[in-house]
Each structure stands twice: as C-alpha cells, then as structure tokens.
N, C-alpha and C positions, 0 to 999 in steps of 0.2 A: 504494500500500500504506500501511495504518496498523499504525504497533504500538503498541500497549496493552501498558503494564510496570506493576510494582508488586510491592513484597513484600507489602503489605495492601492494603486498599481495594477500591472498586466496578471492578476488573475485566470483573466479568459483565455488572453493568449497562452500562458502558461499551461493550461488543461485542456485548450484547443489541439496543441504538441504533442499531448501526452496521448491523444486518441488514437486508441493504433488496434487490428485484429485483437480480441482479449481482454479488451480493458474499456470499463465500465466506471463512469464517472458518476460522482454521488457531488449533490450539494443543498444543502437545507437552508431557507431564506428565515433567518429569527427576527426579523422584523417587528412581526404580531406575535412574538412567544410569550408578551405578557397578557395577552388575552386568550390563550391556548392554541392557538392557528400557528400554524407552523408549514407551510411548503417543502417537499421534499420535489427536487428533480432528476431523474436519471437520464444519461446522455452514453447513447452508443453509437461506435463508428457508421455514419451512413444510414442512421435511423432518424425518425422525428424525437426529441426529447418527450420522456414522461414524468407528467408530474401528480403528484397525489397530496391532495388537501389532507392535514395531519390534524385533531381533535385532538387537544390533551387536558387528563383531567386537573391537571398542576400546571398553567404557562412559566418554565422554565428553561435554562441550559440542561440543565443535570437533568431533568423528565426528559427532555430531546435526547439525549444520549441512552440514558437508560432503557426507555420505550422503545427507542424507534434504530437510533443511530445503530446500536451497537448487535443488536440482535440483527438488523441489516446485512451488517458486516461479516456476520456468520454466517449469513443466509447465501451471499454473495459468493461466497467464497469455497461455499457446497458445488457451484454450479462448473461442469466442465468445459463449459466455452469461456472462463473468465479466468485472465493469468492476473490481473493486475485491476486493483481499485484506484483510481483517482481521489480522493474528497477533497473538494473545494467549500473551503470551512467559510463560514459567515464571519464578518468581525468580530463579531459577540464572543466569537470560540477562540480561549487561548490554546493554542497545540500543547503545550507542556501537560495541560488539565485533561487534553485530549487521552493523549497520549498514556497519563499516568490510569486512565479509565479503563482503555482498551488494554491492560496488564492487570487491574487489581478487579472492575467491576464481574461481576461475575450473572452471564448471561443464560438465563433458562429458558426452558423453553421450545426449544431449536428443535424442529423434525428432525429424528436422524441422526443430533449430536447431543452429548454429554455435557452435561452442564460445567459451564466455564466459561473464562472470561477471553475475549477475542482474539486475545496473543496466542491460543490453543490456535485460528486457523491464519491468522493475516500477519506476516512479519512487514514493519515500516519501515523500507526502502530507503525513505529523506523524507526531510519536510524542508519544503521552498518556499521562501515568504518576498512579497512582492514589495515595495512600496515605491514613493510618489517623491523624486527629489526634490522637486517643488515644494512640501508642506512634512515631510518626514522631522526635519529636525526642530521646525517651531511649534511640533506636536508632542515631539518625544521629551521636549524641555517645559511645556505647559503646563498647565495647572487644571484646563477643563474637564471636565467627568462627562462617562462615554451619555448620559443622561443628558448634556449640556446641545449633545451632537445627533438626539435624538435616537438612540440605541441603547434600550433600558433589557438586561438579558433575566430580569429578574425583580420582583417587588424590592431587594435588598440590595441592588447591586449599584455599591460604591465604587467601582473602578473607574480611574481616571484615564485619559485618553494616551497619555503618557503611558501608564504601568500597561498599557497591550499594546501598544506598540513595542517599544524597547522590551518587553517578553517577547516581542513575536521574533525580532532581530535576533538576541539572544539564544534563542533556543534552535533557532533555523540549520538547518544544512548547506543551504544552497540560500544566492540572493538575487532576485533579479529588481532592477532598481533602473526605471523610467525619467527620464533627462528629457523635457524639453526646451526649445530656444530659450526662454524664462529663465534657467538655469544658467547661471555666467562660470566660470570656469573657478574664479574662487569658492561659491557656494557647491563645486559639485568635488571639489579637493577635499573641504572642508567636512563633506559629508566622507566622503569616501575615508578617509580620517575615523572618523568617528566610528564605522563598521567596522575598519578591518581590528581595533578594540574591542568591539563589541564579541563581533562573531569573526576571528584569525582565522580560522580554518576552513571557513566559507568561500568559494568560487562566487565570485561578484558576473554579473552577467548585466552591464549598461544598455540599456535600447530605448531610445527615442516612440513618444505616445503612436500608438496604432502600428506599432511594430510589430513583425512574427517574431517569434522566440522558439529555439532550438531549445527546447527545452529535457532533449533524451541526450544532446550530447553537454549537456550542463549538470545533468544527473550524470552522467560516465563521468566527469572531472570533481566530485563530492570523494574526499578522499577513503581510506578506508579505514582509518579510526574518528570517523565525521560519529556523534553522537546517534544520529537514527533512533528517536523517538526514548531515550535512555532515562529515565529519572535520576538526579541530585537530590540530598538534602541538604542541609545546615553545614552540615561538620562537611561536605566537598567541598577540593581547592576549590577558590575563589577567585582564579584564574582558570580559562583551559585556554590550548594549545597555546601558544606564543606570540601575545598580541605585543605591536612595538613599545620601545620601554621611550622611545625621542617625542619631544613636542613637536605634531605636524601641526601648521594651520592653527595653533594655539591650543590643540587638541593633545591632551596626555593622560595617563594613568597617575592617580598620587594614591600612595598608599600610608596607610597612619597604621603604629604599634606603639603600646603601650605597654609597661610592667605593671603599672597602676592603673586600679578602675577608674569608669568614671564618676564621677560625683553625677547623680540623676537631675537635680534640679539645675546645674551646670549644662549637663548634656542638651535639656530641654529646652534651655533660652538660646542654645550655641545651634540649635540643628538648620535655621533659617537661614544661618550666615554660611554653616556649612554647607548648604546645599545650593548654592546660588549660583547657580550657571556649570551645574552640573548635569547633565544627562543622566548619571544613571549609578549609583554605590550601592555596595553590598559590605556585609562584614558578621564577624561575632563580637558582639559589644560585653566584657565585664564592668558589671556597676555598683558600686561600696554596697546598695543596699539589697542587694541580691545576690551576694557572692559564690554561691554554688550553683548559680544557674546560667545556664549558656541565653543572653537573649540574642535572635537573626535583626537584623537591622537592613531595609531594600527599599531602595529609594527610584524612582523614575519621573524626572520632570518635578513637576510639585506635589507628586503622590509619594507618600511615605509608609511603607507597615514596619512595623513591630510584633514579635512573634517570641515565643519560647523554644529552644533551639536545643532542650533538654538542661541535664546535667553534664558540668565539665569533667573531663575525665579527674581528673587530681578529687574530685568532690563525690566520686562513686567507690562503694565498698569492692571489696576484692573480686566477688561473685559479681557485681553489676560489671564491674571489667570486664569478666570473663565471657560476659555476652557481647558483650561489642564486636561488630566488625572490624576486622583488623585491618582491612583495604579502606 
C-alpha cells in the first residue's frame, strides 16, 4: 500500500501515476465527517470511479477508519486482481495515526479472514506527501486551527494547521513539492532548506502546478531504510537519518541539553520566546517538579502538546528495567 497525504499539492497527479494493471485507488472525502457522511471513492485503471455515500453512527476520523477504512483494506487485499492499494488520505488524516491503526486496530469481521489488524494482509510501501511551495511554510509556522480552515475531523479536534502539516513532512517517504512562477528562487531554497531537516532521507521531487509526476520512479528512489509506515515513540532518537548540521537560508537545527531540570513556571513564561520562528521542536523535557517522569514536549508553528513520555530510566526499579526495550 501507498499513501499519498497533503493539505495542498499534486495529490491527483501523484495517484493518477500510481494507476497501473492491479492497483486500486481508495480515497475518502471527511469533509461532512462531522455530520456522519463520509464519501468513499474507488478508482481503477480505465474504469469510471465509484463512489459510495458512507452513514456513520459517530461522525468521526477514528469511526472512518474503524468502520469502513480499515476492514476495506482487508477486503481489498482478499481480491486476486489487486497487487497494490493507493489511499489518497483527506487532510483531516494524519499518516503517522494512519498508519499506527493499520498495525494495532484490530479488524473483524472479514469473510474468509481471521480476525486482525491490516498489517496481517497490506504491507506500506511509502507514504508520499504533497505540498504547495507557495503556502507550505506560512502554514507550517502558523498559528491557525484546521477548524479556522474549515476542516473540523471531529467535535474535539484541536489541531492546528501547522501540527498536520509539518506531521505530514515528517513522517513522509517521499516528497513531491509544487513551484509555481509565484515562487522566487529564494523562497523555494528557503523551503527546500527547511525539508531536507525535516525529512533527510526523503527524495524531493519539484514540479510546476498541473504537472504529470512520475511518480513509480520516485517510489524506486525512496531509499531502503526510508521508514515505510514504522511507529516512534518518546524515548526514539530525535533525529533520523542525517539532516545538515550548517545554516542554509537562515534555516538550522539548534539543539539544547541540560544537567539540570527545568524550573516549570520558568519553562512556561520562556516557551513563546522559545518558539518564535520556529517551525517545528521536539524533545524530553526534565522538570524540578516532576523528577521521575519523562514529559515529550512537540511543537509545530504555534501548536504546542505536552504529553507524559513515561518514567526515566534512572527512576524505574530493576524489574521495570528489565522490561524495557533495549533498541
């Protein structure tokens, strides 16, 4: 399976390439998911698309996947004319969430197969995320909520337009990244800057709006320790592959250690200065008034979480050790 994400960019073009004998394109439109309506469309080579009005009893992401998505997936993948799924994800869908679904949710149901979760029939290939060089980086540094942009994936969903984008870069395999004349040559350095940090490992793939994209021989150049749908947590480096350590374009990595925690009401007044034209931090924050606990600290534009990231290792008993993964 391939997923094609992006809040902008060639999309179509990207899964228009991908249509080849065997491979059967999924895309669901969550537009209406907070009123239970959900579009689903299937797309095969040299066919009309079909689509199928979706009723759900919870307007949701997580009901869309559960319901419909993921048992799909199994179903598709029963079929012997079908080597290869496309899913072209709505923006509402982060791939990382996707992704960590089709490994952990576990789907019943299925004529024919044993109950489990999707990674039993579909292994993901890459995921290829698209974006818009014209509006990428004053989105990925913003402060709007995908609510502000009319994309509400859920009655509770706080996400900013910032934290899916810069997830979407992040997490990707492959990038293809739309340049039109609009684009002057220092804003497309500047970005390009900013990616190859983001996501080092990534084949960049530039094309001008209403461009074809090769998009099979951009998947052949996705290297082969490219992550392919893999979950992180907390305690994973906080770097992968080898993104550059020099200031391009004003664009660099700073990284901050401490021996000492932080003071919390310190931290709290310091976090708006420290994030001020930042795109995008991660880290394990220790803080005086919580000393045996690891909190994740991820930041994106002017979206910020905070999370409990466990217990530090120094702060678990011998047996809590001894469960830890050692990788």
């Amino acid at each position: 399976m391939v997923l094609v994400s992006g809040w902008t960019g060639a999309m179509d073009a990207v899964v228009t390439s991908l249509l080849a004998p065997g491979t059967v394109a999924v895309r669901h439109d969550l537009s209406r998911v907070a009123e239970g309506v959900v579009r689903r469309t299937l797309s095969v080579l040299g066919e009309n698309p079909r689509e199928t009005i979706l009723e759900l009893a919870h307007g949701c992401v997580s009901c869309t996947l559960r319901e419909d998505l993921l048992p799909l997936l199994r179903a598709l993948s029963a079929r012997s004319n079908v080597d290869r799924i496309v899913l072209a994800m709505d923006p509402a869908l982060e791939p990382e969430a996707l992704c960590w679904a089709v490994d952990n949710v576990v789907v019943a149901g299925v004529v024919g197969q044993i109950d489990g979760p999707a990674s039993r029939d579909v292994r993901i290939e890459a995921v290829v995320d698209c974006l818009d060089a014209a509006t990428w980086l004053a989105d990925a540094t913003g402060d709007d909520a995908m609510a502000d942009r009319g994309i509400v994936a859920s009655g509770d969903d706080d996400r900013t337009v910032a934290q899916l984008v810069v997830g979407q870069v992040d997490y990707a395999d492959a990038l293809v990244v739309t340049a039109g004349p609009d684009v002057d040559a220092w804003e497309r350095a500047r970005l390009a800057a900013v990616l190859a940090r983001l996501a080092p490992n990534a084949p960049v793939v530039w094309v001008s709006r209403d461009a074809m994209v090769d998009a099979r021989a951009l998947l052949a150049s996705v290297p082969a320790d490219a992550r392919r749908g893999a979950i992180t947590d907390a305690h994973s480096p906080l770097l992968r592959g080898q993104p550059p350590l020099a200031v391009d374009c004003g664009v660099t990595l700073v990284e901050f250690t401490a021996t000492r925690p932080f003071h919390p009401e310190r931290l709290h007044e310091a976090i708006d200065v420290l994030l001020d034209g930042v795109v995008t931090a991660r880290g394990r924050a220790w803080v005086a008034t919580q000393p045996d606990e690891a909190l994740w600290i991820e930041s994106a534009g002017g979206g910020l979480r905070v999370a409990s990231a466990g217990k530090w290792l120094a702060a678990m008993e011998p047996e809590q050790q001894d469960r830890v993964d050692a990788t």
